[in-house]
Every structure is written in structure tokens, then in C-alpha cells.
C-alpha positions as CSV (number, residue, x, y, z in Angstrom):
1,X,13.4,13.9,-40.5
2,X,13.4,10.3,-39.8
3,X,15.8,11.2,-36.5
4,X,13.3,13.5,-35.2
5,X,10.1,11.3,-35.8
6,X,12.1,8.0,-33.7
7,X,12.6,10.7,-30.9
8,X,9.2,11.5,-30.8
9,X,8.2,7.6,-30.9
10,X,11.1,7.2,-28.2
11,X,9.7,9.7,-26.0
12,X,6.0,8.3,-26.1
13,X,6.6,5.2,-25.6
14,X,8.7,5.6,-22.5
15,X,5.9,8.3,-21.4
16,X,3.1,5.1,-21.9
17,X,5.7,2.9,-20.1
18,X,5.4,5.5,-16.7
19,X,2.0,5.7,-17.8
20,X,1.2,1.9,-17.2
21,X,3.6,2.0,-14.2
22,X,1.3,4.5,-12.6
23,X,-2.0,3.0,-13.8
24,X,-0.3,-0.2,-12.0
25,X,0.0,1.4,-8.7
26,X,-3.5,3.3,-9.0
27,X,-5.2,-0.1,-9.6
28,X,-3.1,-1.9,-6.3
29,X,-4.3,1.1,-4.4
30,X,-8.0,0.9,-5.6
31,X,-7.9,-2.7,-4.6
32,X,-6.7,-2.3,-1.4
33,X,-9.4,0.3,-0.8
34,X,-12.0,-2.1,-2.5
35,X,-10.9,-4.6,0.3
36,X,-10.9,-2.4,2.9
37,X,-14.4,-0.9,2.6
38,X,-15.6,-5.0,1.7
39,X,-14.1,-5.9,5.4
40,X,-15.9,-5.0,8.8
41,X,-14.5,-1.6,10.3
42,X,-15.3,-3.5,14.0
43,X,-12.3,-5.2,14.9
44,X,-13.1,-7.2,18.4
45,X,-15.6,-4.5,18.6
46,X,-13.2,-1.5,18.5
47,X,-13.1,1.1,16.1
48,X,-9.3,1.3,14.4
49,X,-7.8,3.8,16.6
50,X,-5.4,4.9,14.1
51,X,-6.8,4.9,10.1
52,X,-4.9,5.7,7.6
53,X,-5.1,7.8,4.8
54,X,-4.0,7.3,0.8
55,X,-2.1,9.4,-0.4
56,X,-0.6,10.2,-4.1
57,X,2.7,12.3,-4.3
58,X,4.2,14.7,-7.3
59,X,5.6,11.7,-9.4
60,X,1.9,9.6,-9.1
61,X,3.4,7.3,-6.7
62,X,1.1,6.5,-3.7
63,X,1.9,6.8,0.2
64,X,0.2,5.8,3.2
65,X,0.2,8.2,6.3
66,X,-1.9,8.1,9.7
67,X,-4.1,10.6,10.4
């Protein structure tokens, strides 16, 4: 019984860890949309000609990719 209750422990505690890992990445990608909406779109008075987009795949990790 004891066995079966350290699995359970084992197994939620490594699901918290990719938990945190994810929240981690979330937060980085927050930020750098936080700074990029705090900056001036206008670059030497140009639009960007090629924004890109954020992105979050199966496993909750994040990927940027151009439009």
C-alpha cells in the first residue's frame, strides 16, 4: 500500500515539475509580448515587414513562426 501511494507522490511531483517548466516558458513568452506591445511598432518609420507569430506546440513548449 505504501508502494503504491510513493508512486502516486512520484508521479505528481514530476507532473508539478513539467508543470513549473511550462509555467516558466509561458511567463518568458508573456514577457516578451508585454515588451513588444510596450515598444513603438514604427521602426525608422516602417511598419515590421515580416511579424511574427507565438506559437505553443503539443508538449506546451512555445515556437516563433513568421506570418
Amino acid at each position: 500500500v505504501i508502494e503504491a501511494k510513493q508512486k502516486i507522490i512520484d508521479a505528481q511531483e514530476k507532473r508539478i515539475g513539467s508543470l513549473d517548466a511550462a509555467n516558466s516558458r509561458l511567463m518568458a513568452a508573456l514577457t516578451q509580448v508585454k515588451e513588444r506591445y510596450s515598444t513603438p511598432n514604427l521602426r525608422n518609420g516602417l511598419s515590421p515587414s515580416n511579424p511574427t507569430k507565438l506559437s505553443i506546440t503539443e508538449n506546451g513548449e512555445f515556437k516563433n513562426s513568421s506570418c
